[in-house]
C-alpha positions as CSV (number, residue, x, y, z in Angstrom):
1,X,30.0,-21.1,13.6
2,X,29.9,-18.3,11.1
3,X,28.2,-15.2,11.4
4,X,25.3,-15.8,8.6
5,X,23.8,-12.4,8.9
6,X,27.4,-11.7,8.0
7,X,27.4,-14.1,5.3
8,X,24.1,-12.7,3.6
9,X,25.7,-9.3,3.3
10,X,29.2,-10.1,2.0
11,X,28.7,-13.5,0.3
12,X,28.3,-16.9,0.6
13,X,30.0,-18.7,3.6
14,X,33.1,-20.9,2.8
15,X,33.1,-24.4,2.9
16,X,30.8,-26.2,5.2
17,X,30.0,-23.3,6.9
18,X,27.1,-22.8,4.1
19,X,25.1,-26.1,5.4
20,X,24.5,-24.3,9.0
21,X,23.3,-21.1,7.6
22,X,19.7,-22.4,8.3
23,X,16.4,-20.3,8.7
24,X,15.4,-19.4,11.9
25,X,12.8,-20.4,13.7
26,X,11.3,-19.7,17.1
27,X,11.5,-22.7,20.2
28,X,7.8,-22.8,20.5
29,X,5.0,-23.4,18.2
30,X,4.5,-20.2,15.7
31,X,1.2,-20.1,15.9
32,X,0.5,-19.4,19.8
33,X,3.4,-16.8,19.1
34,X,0.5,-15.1,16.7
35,X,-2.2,-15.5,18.6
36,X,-0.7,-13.9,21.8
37,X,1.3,-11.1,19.8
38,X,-2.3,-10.6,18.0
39,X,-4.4,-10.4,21.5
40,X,-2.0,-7.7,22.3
41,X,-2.2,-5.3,19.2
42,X,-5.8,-6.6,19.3
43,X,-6.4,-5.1,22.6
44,X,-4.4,-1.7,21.8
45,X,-6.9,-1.6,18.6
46,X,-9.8,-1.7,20.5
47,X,-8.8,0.8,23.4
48,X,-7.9,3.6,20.3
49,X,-11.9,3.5,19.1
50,X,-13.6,2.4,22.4
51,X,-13.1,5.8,24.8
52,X,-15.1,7.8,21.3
53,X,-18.4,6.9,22.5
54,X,-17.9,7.3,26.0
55,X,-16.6,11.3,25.5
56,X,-19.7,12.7,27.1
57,X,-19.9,10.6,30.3
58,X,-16.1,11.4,30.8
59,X,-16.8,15.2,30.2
60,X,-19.5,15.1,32.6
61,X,-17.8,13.1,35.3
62,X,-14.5,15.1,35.0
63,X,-16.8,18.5,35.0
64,X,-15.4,19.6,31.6
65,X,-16.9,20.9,28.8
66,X,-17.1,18.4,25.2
67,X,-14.9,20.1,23.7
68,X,-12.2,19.7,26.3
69,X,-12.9,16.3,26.6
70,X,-11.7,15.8,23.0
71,X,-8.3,16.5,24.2
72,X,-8.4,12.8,25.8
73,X,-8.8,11.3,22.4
74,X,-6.5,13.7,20.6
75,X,-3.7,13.2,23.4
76,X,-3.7,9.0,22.9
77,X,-3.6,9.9,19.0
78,X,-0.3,12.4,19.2
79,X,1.5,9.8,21.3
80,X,0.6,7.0,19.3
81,X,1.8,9.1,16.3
82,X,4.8,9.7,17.4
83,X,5.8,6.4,18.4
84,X,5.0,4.6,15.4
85,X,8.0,5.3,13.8
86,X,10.0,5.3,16.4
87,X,9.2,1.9,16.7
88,X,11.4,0.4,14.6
89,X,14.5,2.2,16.0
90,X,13.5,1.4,19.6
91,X,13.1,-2.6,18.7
92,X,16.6,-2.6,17.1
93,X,18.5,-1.0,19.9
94,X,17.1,-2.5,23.2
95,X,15.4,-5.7,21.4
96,X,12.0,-6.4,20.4
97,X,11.0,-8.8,23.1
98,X,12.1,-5.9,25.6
99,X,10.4,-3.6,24.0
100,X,7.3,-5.4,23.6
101,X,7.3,-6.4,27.1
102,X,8.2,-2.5,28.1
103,X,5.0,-1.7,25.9
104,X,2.8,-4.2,27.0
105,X,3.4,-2.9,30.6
106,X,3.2,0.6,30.3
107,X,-0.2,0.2,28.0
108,X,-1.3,-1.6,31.0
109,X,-0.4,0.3,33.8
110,X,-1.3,3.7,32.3
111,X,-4.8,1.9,31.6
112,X,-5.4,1.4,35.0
113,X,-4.3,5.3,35.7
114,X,-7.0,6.5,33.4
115,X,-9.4,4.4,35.4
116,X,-9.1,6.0,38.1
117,X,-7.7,9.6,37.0
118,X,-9.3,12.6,38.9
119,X,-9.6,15.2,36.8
120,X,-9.4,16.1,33.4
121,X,-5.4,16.9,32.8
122,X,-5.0,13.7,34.8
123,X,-6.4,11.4,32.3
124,X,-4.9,13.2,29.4
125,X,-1.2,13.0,30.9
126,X,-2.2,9.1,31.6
127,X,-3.8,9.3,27.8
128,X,-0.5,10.1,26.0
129,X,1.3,7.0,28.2
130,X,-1.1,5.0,27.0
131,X,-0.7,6.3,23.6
132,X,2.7,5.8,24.3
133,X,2.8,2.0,25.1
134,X,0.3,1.4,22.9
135,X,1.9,2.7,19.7
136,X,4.9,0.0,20.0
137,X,2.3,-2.7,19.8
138,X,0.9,-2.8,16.7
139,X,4.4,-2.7,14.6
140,X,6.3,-4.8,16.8
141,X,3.7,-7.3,16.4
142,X,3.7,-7.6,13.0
143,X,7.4,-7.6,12.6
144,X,7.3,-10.5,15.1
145,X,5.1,-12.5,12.7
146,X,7.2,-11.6,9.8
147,X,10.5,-13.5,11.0
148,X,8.4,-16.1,13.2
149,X,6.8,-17.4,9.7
150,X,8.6,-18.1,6.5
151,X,7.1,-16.2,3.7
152,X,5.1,-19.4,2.6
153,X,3.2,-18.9,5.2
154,X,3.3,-15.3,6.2
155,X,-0.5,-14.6,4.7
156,X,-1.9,-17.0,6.9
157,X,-0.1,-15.2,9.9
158,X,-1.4,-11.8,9.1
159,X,-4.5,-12.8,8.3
160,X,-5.1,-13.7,11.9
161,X,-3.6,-10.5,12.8
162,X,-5.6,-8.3,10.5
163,X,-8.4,-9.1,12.8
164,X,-6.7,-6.6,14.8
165,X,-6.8,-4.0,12.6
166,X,-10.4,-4.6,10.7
167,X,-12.2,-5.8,13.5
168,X,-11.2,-3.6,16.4
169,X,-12.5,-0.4,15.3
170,X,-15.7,-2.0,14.5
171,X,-16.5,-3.7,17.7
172,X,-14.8,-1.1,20.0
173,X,-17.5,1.9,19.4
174,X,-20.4,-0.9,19.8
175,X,-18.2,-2.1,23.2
176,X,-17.6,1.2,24.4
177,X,-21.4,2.7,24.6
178,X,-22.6,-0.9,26.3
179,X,-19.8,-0.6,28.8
180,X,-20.7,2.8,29.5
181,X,-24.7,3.0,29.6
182,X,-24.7,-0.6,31.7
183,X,-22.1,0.1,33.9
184,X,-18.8,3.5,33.7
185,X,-16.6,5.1,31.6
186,X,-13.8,3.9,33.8
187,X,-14.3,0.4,33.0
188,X,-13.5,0.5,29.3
189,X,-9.8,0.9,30.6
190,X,-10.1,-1.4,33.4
191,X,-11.0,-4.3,30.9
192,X,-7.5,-4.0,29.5
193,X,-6.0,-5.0,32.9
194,X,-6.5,-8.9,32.8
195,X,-5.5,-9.0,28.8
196,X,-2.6,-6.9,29.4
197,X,-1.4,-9.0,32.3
198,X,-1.7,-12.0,30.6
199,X,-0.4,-11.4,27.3
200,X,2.6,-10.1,29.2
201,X,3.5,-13.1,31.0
202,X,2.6,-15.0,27.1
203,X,5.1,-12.9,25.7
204,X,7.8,-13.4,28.5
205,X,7.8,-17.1,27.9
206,X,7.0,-17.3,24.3
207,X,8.6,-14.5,22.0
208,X,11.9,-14.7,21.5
209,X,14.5,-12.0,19.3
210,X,16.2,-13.7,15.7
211,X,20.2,-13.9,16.6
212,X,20.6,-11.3,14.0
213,X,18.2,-9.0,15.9
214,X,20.2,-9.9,19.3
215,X,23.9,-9.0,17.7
216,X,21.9,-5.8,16.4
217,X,20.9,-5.0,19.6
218,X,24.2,-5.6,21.5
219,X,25.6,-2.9,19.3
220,X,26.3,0.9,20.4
221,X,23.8,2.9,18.8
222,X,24.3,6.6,18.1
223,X,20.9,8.1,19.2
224,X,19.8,11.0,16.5
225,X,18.4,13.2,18.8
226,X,17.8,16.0,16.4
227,X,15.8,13.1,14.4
228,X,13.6,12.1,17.4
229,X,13.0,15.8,17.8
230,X,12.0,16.5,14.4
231,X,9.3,13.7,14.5
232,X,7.9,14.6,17.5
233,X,7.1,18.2,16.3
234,X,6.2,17.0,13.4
235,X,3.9,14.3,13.5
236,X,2.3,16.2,17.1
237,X,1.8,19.4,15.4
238,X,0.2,16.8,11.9
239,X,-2.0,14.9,14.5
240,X,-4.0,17.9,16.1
241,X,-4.4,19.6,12.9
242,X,-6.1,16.7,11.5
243,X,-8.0,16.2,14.9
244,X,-8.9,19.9,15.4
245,X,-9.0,21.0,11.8
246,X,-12.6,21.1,10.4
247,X,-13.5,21.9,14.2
248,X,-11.5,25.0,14.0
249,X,-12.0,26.1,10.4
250,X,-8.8,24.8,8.8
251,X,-7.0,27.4,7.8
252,X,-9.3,30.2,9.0
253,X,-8.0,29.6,12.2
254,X,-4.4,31.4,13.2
255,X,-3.6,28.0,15.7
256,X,-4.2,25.7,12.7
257,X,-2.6,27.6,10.2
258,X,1.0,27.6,12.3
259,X,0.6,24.3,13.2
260,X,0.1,23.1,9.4
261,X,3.3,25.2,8.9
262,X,5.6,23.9,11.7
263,X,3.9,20.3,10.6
264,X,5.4,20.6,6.9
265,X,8.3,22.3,7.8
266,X,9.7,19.9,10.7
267,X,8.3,16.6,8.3
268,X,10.1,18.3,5.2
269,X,13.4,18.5,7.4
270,X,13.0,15.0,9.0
271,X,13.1,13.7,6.1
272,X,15.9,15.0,4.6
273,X,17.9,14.8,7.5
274,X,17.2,11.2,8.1
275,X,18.0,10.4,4.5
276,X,21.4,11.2,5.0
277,X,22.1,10.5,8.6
278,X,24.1,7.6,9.4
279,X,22.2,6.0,12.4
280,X,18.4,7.4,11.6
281,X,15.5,6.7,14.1
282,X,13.7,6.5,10.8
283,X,14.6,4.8,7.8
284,X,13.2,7.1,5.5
285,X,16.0,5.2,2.4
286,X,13.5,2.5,2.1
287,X,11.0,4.8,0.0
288,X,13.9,4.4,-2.6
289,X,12.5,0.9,-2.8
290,X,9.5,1.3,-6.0
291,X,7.3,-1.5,-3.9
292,X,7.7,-0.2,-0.4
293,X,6.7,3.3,-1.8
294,X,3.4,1.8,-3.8
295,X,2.7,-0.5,-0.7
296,X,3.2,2.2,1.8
297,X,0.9,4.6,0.0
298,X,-1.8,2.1,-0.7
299,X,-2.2,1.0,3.1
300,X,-2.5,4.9,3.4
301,X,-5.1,4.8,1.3
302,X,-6.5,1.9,3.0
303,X,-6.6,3.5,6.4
304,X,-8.5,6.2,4.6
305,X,-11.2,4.7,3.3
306,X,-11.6,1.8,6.4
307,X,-11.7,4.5,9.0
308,X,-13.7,7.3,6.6
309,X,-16.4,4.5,5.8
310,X,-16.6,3.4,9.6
311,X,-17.3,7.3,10.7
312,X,-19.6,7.8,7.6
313,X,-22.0,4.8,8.1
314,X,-23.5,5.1,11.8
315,X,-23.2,8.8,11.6
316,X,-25.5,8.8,8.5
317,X,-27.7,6.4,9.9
318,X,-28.2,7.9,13.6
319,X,-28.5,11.3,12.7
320,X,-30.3,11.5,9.2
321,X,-32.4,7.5,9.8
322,X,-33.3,8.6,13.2
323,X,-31.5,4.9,14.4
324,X,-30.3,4.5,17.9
325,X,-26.2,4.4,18.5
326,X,-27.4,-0.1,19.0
327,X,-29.0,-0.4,15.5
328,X,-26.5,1.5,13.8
329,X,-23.8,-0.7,15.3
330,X,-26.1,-3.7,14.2
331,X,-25.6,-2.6,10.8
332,X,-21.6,-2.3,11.4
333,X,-21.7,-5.8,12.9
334,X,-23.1,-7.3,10.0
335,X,-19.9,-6.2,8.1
336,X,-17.5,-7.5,10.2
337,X,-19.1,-11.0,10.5
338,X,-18.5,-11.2,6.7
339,X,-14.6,-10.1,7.6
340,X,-14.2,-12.7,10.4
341,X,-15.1,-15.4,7.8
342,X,-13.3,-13.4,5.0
343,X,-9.5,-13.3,6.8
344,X,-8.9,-17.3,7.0
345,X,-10.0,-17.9,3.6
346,X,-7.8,-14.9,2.4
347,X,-4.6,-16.1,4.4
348,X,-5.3,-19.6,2.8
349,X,-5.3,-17.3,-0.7
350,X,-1.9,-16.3,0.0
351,X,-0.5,-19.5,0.4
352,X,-1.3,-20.4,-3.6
353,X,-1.9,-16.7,-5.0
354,X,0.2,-13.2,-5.7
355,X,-0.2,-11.8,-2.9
356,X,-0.7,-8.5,-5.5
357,X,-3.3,-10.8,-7.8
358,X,-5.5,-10.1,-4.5
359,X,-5.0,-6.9,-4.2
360,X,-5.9,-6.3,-7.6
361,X,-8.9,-8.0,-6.4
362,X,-9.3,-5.9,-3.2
363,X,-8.9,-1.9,-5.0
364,X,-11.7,-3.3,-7.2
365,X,-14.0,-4.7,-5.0
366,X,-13.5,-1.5,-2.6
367,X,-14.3,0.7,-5.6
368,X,-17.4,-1.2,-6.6
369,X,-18.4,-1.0,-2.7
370,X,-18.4,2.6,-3.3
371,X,-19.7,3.3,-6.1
372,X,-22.5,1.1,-4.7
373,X,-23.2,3.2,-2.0
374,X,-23.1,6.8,-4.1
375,X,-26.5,4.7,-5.8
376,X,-27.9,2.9,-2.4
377,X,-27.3,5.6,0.5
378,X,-31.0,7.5,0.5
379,X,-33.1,8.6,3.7
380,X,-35.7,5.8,2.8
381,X,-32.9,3.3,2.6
382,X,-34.0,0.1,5.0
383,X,-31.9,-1.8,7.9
384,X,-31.5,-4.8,5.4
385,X,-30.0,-2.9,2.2
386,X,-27.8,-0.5,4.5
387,X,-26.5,-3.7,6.5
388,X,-25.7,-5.3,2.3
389,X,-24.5,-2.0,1.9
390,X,-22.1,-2.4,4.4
391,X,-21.0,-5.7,3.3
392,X,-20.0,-4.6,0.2
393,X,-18.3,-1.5,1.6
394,X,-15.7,-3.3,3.9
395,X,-15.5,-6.4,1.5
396,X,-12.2,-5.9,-0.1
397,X,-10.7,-5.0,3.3
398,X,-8.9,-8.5,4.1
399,X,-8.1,-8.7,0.4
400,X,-6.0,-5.2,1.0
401,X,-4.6,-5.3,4.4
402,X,-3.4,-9.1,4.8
403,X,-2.0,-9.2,0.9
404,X,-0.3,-5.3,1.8
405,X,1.0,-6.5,5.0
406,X,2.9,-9.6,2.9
407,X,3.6,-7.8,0.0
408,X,5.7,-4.9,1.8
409,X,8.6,-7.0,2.9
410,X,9.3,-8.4,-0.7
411,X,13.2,-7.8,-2.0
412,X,13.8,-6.4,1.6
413,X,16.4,-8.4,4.0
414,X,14.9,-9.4,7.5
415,X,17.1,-7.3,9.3
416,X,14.4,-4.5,8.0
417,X,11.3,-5.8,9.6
418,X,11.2,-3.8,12.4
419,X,12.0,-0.7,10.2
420,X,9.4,-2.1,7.8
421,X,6.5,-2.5,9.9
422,X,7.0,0.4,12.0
423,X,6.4,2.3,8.7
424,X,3.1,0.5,7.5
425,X,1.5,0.9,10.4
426,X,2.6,4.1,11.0
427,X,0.8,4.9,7.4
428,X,-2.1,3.1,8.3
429,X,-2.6,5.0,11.3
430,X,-2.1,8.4,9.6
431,X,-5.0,7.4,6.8
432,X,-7.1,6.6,9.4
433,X,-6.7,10.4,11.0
434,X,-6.5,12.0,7.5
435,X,-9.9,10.1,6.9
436,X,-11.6,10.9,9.3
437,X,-10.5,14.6,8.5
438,X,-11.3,14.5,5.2
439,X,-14.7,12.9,6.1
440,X,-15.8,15.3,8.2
441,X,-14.9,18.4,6.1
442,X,-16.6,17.2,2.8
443,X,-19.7,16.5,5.1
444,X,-19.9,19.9,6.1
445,X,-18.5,21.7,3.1
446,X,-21.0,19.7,0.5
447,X,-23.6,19.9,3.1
448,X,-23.6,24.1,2.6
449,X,-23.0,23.8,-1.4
450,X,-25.9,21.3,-1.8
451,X,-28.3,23.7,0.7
452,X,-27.2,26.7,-1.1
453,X,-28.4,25.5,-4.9
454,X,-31.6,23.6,-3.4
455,X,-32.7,26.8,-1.9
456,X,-32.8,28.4,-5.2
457,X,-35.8,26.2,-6.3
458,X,-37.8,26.9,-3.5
459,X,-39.1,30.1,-4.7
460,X,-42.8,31.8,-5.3
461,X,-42.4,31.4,-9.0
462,X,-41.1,27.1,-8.6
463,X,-44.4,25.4,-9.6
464,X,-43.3,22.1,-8.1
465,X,-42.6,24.0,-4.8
466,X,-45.6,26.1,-4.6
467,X,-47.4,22.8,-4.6
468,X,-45.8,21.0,-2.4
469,X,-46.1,23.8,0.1
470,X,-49.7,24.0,-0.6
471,X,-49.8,20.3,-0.3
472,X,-48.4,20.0,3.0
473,X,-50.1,23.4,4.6
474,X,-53.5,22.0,4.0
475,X,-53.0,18.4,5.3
476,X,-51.7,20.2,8.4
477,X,-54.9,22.9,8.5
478,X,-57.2,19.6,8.3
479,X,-55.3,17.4,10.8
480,X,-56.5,20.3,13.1
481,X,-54.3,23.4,12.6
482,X,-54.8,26.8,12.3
483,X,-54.2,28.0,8.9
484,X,-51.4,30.3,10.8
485,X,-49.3,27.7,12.2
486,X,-50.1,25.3,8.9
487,X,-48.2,27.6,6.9
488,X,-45.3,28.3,9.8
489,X,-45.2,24.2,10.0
490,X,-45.0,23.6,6.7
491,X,-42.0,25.8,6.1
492,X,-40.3,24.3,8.8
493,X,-40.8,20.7,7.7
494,X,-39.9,21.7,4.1
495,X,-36.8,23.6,5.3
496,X,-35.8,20.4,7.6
497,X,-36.5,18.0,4.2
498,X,-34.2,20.0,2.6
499,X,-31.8,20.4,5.2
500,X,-31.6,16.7,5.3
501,X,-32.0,15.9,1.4
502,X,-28.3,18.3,1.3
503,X,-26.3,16.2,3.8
504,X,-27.4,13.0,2.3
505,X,-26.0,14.3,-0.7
506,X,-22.9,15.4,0.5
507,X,-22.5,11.8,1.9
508,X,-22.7,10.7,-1.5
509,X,-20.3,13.3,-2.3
510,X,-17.8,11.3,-0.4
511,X,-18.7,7.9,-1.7
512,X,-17.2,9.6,-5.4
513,X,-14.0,11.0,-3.8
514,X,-13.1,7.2,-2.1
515,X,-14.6,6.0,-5.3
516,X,-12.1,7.4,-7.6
517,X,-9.3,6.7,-5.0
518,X,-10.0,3.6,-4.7
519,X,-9.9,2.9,-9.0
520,X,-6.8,5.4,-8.9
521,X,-5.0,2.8,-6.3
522,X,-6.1,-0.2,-8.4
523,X,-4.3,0.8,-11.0
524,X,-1.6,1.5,-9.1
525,X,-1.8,-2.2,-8.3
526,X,-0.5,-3.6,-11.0
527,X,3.0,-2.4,-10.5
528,X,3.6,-4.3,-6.9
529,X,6.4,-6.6,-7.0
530,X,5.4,-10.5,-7.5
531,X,6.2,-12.6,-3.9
532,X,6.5,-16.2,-4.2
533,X,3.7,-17.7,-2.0
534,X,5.8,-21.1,-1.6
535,X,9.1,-19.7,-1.1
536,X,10.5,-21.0,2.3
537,X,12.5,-18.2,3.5
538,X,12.9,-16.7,6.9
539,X,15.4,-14.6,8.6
540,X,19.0,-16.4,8.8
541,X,20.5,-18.3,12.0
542,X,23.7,-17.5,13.1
């Protein structure tokens, strides 16, 4: 039989040849494939957000300080970074079953060392394994979905795996705290023991590699060593300054500052020496590509805003609404039952729409969800408009990620899709740091603008602030203090109104900047490539 991957790069096959170039499909039914492939970039998902709320029982239990303790969130984030990518390469030269299996494994053995780690530089060597194996999942996953489905029915696929990406982060913080206050820290990695074990044996008797992916993996593969190098430098030294930045004062700091530098300067070089290497661990040509560019920087965008809008919301809630870390994840909850009802009816979308017609949809619902909250978020805001609030916040998020996901392989051959999803999940993943970056330094930035200008009006010669002063001392003398401490109270209570007053409004600060990203990127939208929802293509059997 001829070669049809072959056949698709040089031409048509001759004679009857042409009637046995058929689409490939997997032996078993597709849709366990998902489900399986799903629970295990499901679980990865989860394991990234859950650890955040149990920091302080790890520091304590490890005898480290907080801040060291970051280090075991930071070290899973480098490694992850630095695999992502990598990805790609790693499937096509060993095979993507292997490699998911290999992943799979060392996710799941490295979760049980974290359980049971000793000390502090214990569980952040076992961290960055874990990072390690878990950064193969996610791509590989989705690259397995691409050539199990036919593009017909591609949406449907990732719409059951973009409960992996929406969901996790959502439920894993909420996860993470009721692990930990009812019974250790050690167990939020132990849970990953029986999932991991299973899916592994799933994916042993269910996944298999397309034949064109088995004759590209029986190949001799140069390794770019100087390439791997590069990345690793690179996306490490990108990681901690977005992890550390704010923390250390950006560029005020002398660590920061030269690892910004060797950041940009190693990334600049990567990429210019992957674009014209012959065997590249990354395939940086495909940017050439008008529609992998726009998609790629719109799921960047998307990681931004998801993640920034998922630190933003409790954080306002528990520290300025007084609510406890269960309420605020109430209010988070209430948002992601309105995605798990969303995702179905957005894969069945994609069966009959343009995948960019929802997209469209998406950017402008995400931008109305902001502008929303610029006019909604207040401190007398109730549990029932911040839960609507919500709602509208992470609406658009199905509409975004499953139509992206779909979208990005459009006028690329199959042989791609590792490349391919190793890249949008790899700028997904680096959105969600530079989110939570940016997040964090508008909070505090606007936070001392706003407190600086309202200070001005509270002055001896303000009418409005004399009065209230005068307001507030004498309800305080006549609910039984001294005129003394009436006066010393009141200060302080105005002083702590204003405080708070100045980081509500630098929450709303935020809201603008996603705001105008989010109508910059709808606009953007309009120049995706069409798909055809019907088409029943699928990667070639040879």
């Amino acid at each position: 039989m001829a070669d049809s991957t072959d056949n698709i790069l040089t031409g048509p096959p001759q004679g009857g040849a042409a009637a046995l170039a058929l689409p490939w499909s997997p032996a078993h039914n597709p849709w366990l494939i998902a489900s399986v492939v799903a629970m295990s970039a499901f679980m990865e998902m989860l394991d990234a957000s859950i650890a955040n709320v149990a920091l302080p029982h790890m520091a304590g239990s490890l005898s480290s300080s907080t801040d060291e303790a970051t280090w075991i969130l930071t070290s899973y984030l480098v490694a992850n970074a630095i695999i992502l990518p990598l990805s790609g390469w790693i499937s096509n030269t060993i095979g993507r079953k292997k490699y998911f299996m290999l992943s799979l494994l060392l996710f799941t053995v490295s979760s049980v060392l974290c359980g049971i780690a000793p000390s502090l530089s214990a569980i952040i060597i076992f961290r960055v394994m874990q990072g390690a194996g878990g950064g193969g999942l996610q791509p590989v996953a989705q690259a397995i979905l691409a050539d199990t489905f036919p593009e017909s029915k591609r949406g449907q696929a990732f719409a059951l795996y973009g409960i992996t990406t929406v969901l996790a982060p959502i439920i894993g913080p909420t996860l993470g705290g009721w692990i930990t206050d009812n019974y250790s820290w050690r167990w939020i990695f132990f849970i990953n023991i029986p999932v991991g074990l299973v899916a592994l044996m799933l994916v042993h008797h269910l996944v298999e590699d397309p034949s064109y992916l088995r004759r590209m993996a029986q190949k001799l593969v140069k390794i770019d060593y100087i390439g791997i190098g590069l990345l690793a430098v690179g996306i490490a030294a990108l990681q901690v300054v977005l992890d550390k930045g704010q923390e250390d004062d950006w560029f005020g700091s002398h660590f920061i500052l030269a690892l910004a530098i060797i950041a940009a300067v190693t990334l600049v070089a990567l990429f210019i020496w992957e674009w014209f290497h012959d065997h590249p661990v990354i395939d940086v040509r495909l940017f050439k590509h008008f529609n992998f560019l726009t998609t790629n920087l719109m799921m960047f965008g998307f990681g931004v805003m998801m993640f920034g809008t998922l630190v933003m919301m409790p954080l306002y809630l528990q520290t300025l609404m007084g609510y406890t870390a269960e309420t605020a994840g109430l209010v988070l909850s209430f948002g992601g039952l309105f995605l798990l009802l969303e995702l179905p009816m957005v894969g069945w979308l994609l069966a009959k729409v343009q995948a960019r017609r929802l997209v469209h949809v998406g950017w402008a619902l995400m931008a109305l969800g902001m502008w929303y909250s610029t006019r909604m978020m207040d401190t007398l805001i109730s549990f029932h408009v911040a839960s609507w609030v919500r709602v509208l916040q992470v609406i658009g998020l199905p509409l975004l990620f499953v139509p992206l996901t779909t979208v990005v392989y459009v006028g690329l051959p199959a042989e791609k899709n590792n490349a391919i999803s190793a890249l949008i999940n790899f700028m997904r993943n680096i959105g969600m740091s530079f989110g939570t970056s940016i997040v964090t330094t508008i909070l505090a930035r606007r936070a001392q603008f706003h407190q600086q200008v309202l200070v001005l009006h509270l002055t001896p010669g303000n009418v409005f602030s004399s009065a209230a002063l005068e307001r507030l001392t004498q309800a305080l003398f006549h609910a039984g203090l001294s005129a003394s401490d009436a006066l010393h109270q009141a200060y302080g209570r105005i002083y702590h109104a204003l405080i708070v007053q100045s980081v509500s409004l630098a929450y709303i600060d935020a809201y603008h900047v996603f705001f105008v990203a989010a109508t910059v990127l709808f606009v953007l939208s309009f120049f995706l490539k069409r798909n055809e929802p019907r088409a029943p293509s699928g990667p070639m059997e040879g």
